[in-house]
C-alpha positions in Angstrom: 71.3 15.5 -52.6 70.3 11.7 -52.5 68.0 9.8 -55.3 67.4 6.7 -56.2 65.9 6.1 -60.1 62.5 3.8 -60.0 62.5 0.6 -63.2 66.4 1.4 -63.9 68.4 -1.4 -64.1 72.0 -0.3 -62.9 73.4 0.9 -59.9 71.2 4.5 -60.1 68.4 1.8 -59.1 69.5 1.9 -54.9 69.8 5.6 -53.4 73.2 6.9 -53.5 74.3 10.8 -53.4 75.8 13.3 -55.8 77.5 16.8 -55.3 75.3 18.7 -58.3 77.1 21.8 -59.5 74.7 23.8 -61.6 75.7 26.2 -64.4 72.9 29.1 -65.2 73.4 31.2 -67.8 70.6 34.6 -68.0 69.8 36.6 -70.7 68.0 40.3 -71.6 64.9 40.3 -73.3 65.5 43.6 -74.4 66.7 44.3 -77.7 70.9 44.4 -78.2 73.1 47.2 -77.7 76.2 48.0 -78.7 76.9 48.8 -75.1 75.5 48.1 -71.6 74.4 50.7 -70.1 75.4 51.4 -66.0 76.1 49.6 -64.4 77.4 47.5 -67.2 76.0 44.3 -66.5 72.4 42.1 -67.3 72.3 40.6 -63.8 74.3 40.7 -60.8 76.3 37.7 -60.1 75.4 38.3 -56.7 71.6 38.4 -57.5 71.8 35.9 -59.7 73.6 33.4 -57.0 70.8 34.5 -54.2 68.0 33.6 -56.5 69.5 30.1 -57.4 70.1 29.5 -53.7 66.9 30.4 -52.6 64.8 28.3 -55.3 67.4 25.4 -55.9 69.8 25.0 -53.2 68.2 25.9 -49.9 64.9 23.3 -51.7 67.2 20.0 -52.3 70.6 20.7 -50.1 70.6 17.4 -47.9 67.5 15.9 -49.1 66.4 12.3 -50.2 64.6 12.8 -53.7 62.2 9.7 -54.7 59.6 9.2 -56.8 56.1 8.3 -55.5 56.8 4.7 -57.3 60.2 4.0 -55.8 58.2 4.6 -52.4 55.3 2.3 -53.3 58.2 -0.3 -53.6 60.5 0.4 -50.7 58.0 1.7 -48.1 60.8 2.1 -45.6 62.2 5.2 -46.6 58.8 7.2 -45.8 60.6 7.7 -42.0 63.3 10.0 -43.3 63.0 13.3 -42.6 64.7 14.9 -45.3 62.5 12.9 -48.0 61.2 15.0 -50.6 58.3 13.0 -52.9 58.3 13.8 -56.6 55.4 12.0 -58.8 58.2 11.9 -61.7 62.0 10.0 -61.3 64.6 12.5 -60.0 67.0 12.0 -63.0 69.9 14.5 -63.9 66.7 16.1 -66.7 64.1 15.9 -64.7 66.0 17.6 -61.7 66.9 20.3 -64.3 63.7 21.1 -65.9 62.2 21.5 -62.2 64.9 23.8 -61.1 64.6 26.2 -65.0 60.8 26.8 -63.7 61.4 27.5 -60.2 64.6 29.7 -61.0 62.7 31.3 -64.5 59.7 32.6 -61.9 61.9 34.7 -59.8 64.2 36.3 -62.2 63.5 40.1 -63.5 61.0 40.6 -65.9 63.7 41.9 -68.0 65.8 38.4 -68.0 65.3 35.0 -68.9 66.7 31.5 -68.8 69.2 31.4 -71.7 71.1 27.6 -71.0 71.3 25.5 -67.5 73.5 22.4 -67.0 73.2 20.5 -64.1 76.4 17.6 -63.5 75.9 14.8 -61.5 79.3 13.9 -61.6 82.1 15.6 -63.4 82.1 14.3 -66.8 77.9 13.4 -66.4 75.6 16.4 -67.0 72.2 17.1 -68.7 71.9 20.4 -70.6 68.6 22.9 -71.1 69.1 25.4 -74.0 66.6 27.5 -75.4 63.7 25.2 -75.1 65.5 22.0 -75.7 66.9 19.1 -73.4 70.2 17.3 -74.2 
């Protein structure tokens, strides 16, 4: 995914790309036990992974991410057709609080969004736990 960061002053102020790797971790809201019962597991890596793709992945994989104010500015980059127009910047946080409601909604009833951290770059990542943004 591409972005470009409207009134930043450094380089994350011209669109460039990044290779996001997001962590999700899920949780029961069921009460403990001292065991899971069959088949042993909260959620399905599987499920969990076709979930993620289908509200994160398959919505930003290849796309240009602006703001509605960096578009104002640099009217130019309306013609591509992979633009997707967001009326907040498309920072690392941002990005992430987006993705913990669209992946939140299609979870099981049963589950729920425990921590998420999405890197931009290796060592460069935003986290969501509980509630809270870091």
């Amino acid at each position: 995914m591409a972005h470009a960061i409207d009134g930043y002053d450094g380089m994350c102020k011209n669109i460039h790309g990044h290779s996001y790797e997001l962590h999700v971790t899920v949780g029961s809201v069921l009460k403990e036990q001292e065991f899971i019962p069959p088949p042993g597991f909260l959620l399905d890596f599987k499920d969990l992974k076709r979930i993620v793709n289908k509200a994160v992945v398959e919505l930003f994989d290849h796309k240009l991410v602006l703001s509605r104010n960096y578009i104002t500015k640099h009217k130019e980059v309306n013609e591509q057709e992979n633009l997707v127009v967001w009326d907040a910047e498309p920072t690392a946080e941002n990005l992430l609080l987006f993705m913990k409601r669209l992946i939140q909604k299609d979870l099981p009833v049963d589950m729920k969004l425990v921590e998420m951290k999405l890197y931009e770059t290796k060592n460069s990542y935003a986290t969501w736990r509980d509630g809270e943004l870091s």
